[in-house]
N, C-alpha and C positions, 0 to 999 in steps of 0.2 A: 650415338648422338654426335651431330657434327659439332666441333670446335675449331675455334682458330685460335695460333699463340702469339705472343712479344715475348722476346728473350732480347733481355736488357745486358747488353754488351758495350757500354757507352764509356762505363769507368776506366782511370789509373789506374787500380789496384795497388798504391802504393805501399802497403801493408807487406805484398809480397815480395820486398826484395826489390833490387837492382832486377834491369832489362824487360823485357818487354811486359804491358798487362796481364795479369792474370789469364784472361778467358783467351789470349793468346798460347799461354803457354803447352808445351806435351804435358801429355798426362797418359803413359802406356802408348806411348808412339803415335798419339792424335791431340792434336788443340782440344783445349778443355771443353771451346763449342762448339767443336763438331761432336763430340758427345751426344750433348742435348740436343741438337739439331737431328742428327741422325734418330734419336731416340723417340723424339717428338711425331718426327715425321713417317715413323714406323708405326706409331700407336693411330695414326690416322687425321693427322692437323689438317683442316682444309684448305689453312692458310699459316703463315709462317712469315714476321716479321722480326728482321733482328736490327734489335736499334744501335750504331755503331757512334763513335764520335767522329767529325769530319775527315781525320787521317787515318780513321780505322777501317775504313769501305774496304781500301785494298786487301786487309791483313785479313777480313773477310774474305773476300772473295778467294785467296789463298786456302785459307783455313779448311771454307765449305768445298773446293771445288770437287767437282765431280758428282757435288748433289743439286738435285733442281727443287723445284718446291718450295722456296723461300725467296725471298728479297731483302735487301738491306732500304733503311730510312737514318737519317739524321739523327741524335738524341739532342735534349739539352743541356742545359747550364748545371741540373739535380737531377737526379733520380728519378723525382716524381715529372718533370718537366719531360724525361727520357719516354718514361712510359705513357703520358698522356702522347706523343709525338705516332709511338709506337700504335697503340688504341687510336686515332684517327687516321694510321695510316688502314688500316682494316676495311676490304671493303663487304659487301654482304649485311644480313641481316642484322640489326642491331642489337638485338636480345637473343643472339645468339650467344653459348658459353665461349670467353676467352679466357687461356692460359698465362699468367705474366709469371716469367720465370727470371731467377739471375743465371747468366752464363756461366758465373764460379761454380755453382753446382751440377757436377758433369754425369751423376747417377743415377737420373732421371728412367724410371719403365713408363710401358703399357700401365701395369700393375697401378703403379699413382694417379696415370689420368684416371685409368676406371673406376677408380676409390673418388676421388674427388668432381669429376661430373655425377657421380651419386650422391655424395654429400650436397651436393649445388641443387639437387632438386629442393624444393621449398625453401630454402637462404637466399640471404644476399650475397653470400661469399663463401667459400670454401678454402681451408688450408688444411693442409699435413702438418700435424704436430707433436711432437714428443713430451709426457710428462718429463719435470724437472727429477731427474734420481740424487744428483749433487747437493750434498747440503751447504746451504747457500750462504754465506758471510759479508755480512756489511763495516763499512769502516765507519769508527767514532771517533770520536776524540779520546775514549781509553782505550782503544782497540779494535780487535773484530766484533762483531756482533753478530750472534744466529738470526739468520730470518726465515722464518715458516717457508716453508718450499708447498707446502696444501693449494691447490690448485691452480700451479705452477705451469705453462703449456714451454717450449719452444718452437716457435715458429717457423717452418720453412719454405720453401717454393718445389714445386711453383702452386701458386694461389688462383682458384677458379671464380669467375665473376661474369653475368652477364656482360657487355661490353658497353652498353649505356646505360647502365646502373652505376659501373665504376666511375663511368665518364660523368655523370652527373654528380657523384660526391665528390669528384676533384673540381670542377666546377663550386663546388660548397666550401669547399677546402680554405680555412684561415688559416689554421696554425705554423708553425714551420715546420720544416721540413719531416713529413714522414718516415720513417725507419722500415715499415711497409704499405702491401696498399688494401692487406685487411682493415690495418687502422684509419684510412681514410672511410672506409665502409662506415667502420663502426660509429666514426664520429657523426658520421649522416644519417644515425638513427637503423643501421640494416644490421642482419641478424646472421652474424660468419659463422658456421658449423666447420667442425674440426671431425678429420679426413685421417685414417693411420700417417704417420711420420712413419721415418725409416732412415735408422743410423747411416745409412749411405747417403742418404741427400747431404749429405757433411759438405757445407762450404768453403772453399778454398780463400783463405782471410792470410794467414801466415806461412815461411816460408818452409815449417813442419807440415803444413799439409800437405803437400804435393807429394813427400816423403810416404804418408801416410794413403793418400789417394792411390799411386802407385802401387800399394801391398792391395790395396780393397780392389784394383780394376784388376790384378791376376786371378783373384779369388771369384769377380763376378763372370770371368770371360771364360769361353772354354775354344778350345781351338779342333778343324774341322777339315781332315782331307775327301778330294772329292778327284773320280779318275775321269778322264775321254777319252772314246777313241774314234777315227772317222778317216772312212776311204772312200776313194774314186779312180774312175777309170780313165784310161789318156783315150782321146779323139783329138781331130783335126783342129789344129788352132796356131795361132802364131805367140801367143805368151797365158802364162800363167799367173794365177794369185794365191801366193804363199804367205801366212802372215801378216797378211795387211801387205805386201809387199808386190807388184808387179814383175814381173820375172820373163824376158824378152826369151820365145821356147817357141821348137819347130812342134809342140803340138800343145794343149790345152787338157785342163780337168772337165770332167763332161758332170754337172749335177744342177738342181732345180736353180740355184743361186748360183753365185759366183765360182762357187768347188772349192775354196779355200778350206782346204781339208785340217789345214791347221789352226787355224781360229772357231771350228768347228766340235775339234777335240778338246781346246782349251775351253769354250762356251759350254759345251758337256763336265767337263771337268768341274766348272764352277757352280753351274746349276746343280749336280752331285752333292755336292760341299755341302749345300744349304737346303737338299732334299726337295728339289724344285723341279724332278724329272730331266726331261732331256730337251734338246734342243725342237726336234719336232712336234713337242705338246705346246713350245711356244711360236716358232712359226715352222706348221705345219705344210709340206709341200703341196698339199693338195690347192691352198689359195696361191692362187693367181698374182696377187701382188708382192709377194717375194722371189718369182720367176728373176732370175740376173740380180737381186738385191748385194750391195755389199754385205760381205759379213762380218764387217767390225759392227754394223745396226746389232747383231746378233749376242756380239762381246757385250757390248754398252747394257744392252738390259739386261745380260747376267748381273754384270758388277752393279748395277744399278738395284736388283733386286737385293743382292748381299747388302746394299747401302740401304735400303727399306728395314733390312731386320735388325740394324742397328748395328752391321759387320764391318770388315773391312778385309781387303784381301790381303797375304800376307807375301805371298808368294806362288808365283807360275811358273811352269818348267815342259814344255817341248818338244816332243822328238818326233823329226820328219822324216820318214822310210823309204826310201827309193833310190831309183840305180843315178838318174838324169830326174832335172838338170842340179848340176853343181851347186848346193847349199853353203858351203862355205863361204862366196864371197858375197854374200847377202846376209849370214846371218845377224850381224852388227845393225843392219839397217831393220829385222824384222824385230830385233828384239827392243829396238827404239821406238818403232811401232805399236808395238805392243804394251810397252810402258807409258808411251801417249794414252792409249787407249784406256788404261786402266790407273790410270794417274799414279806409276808409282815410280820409285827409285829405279836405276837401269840396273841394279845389282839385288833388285827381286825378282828381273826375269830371266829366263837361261832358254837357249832355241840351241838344238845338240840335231844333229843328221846321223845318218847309220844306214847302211845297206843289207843286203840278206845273201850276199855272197851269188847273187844270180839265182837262187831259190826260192821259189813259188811265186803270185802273181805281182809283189812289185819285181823281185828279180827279173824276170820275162819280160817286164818293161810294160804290161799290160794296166797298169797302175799304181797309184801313190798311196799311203797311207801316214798315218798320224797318231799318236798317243801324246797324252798331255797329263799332268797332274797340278792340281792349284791346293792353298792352304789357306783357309781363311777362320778367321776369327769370329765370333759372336757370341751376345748375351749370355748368360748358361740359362 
């Protein structure tokens, strides 16, 4: 079923502590909304609106970079202000189902949308909710007091809604300020069915959680080596491309593309990682329009697929095989290249050379070769 989402990233968060917001913060060596973002956008968002506050765009576009499929919008003054903002930023079918999530919670699956676009069939709402297990204590004037926990839900995101269904009960909306936007539903007479909860959607409120967040994102994640390798043969040419790198050479790599043997084995490497075959299921030499294409296009929709499944790479590694030409005073620049490419710190990529002592066909000078290994991260 097609959906589109809001993920409401507009708050303080002052709950959490000195420095930056919440949905800013790491959480397992990624902002809290790239999480959800990633995750969203893996289970199949058609669209993707995260509503930011006016100095927040940039920490956005920091946070996401390197994923597409989303746009940032303005929030408001509340919550509910944010998310109405978010909901007309939307464009497409109006009765189509939308997703309104908080940013703080970064646990988001596949698994939840597909429980909750089920639940949304015949309601007017759908959420994820946990029965109450805690027994519950109210304050008096002589003390605590038990209160009945019997039919106790808790509430989480993200919450599924036609998207002019919701917009018409804010539109209805008297009360103050909302706590979510089931209870706008509810107040407008519509019928919110409750969708499994899942102890992971735990919201990041205090600065214990992020402690606790931390322990649950090693336990969800599993970590994934994947190998490349990739040769070519020298012909007639005046330079080469190593790495994303141009390389001024009395001859040239001869192959459908550019021959960049090395971003070849690393794009193998990563498609590996993630069980996505090899370079050639994705652009296959026989079309015509990859003829001379660069092949960093080839990097980018690796690490782009890893970004679909909700990964992230962790680390790349390198090794170019040949006698000529001289890899050393380049490799600084390939591996800058390279970490452009894949948006990561310069001390997760390593670009290492080695010869074969004049033995067999790169020794003989008749070509170059490459082997590469990457480490990436996802879902378990």
């Amino acid at each position: 079923m097609s959906f589109s989402v809001v993920i409401v990233a507009a708050g303080g968060g002052t709950r959490a502590g000195p420095g930056l917001a919440k949905q800013w913060r790491f959480v397992a060596g990624k902002p809290a909304l790239r999480w959800s973002v990633e995750a969203l956008l893996a289970a199949g968002a058609r669209e993707l609106v995260v509503v930011v506050s006016p100095d927040g765009e940039a920490l956005a576009a920091e946070a996401l970079s390197g994923l597409s499929g989303w746009r940032a919008v303005h929030g408001g003054a509340t919550r509910a202000q944010s998310v109405q903002n978010g909901l007309r930023a939307i464009e497409g079918d109006p009765a189509e189902p939308v997703l309104v999530h908080d940013a703080a919670r970064p646990f988001v699956t596949a698994s939840h949308v597909r429980d909750l676009l089920k639940a949304l069939d015949g309601a007017d709402g759908a959420i994820p909710a946990l029965p109450v297990a805690d027994t519950l204590k109210r304050a008096g004037d002589g003390g605590l007091i038990t209160t009945p926990r019997d039919g106790l839900w808790r509430a989480q995101t993200p919450q599924a809604f036609r998207r002019d269904r919701l917009l018409a009960a804010y539109s209805a909306w008297t009360g103050a300020e909302p706590t979510d936007d089931a209870q706008v539903v509810e107040a407008d007479g519509g019928r919110v069915a409750i969708a499994p909860g899942d102890p992971l959607l735990m919201k990041l409120t205090f600065p214990e959680d992020f402690d606790m967040a931390e322990r649950l994102a090693g336990a969800a994640r599993i970590t994934r080596t994947g190998q490349g390798f990739d040769a070519h043969r020298w012909g007639p040419g005046e330079a080469v491309w190593l790495c994303g790198v141009r390389i001024d050479h009395d001859q040239t790599l001869i192959g459908h593309s550019d021959a960049d043997a090395g971003l070849h084995a690393l794009t193998d490497a990563i498609l590996g990682a993630i069980g996505e075959g090899d370079i050639g299921d994705h652009f296959p030499p026989t079309d015509a329009k990859w003829k001379g294409a660069a092949s960093d296009l080839f990097l980018k929709h690796a690490a782009e697929l890893v970004a679909a499944k909700g990964g992230r790479i962790l680390n790349v590694d390198v090794t170019l095989i040949c006698e000529r030409p001289k890899i050393k005073p380049h490799r600084q620049a390939m591996r800058e290249r390279l970490a452009e490419i894949l948006a990561l710190p310069l001390d997760r990529v390593s670009v290492k050379a080695t010869t074969t002592e004049g033995m067999g066909f790169t020794g003989r000078g008749e070509g170059l070769a490459a082997q590469a290994l990457a480490t990436v991260e996802t879902p378990a």
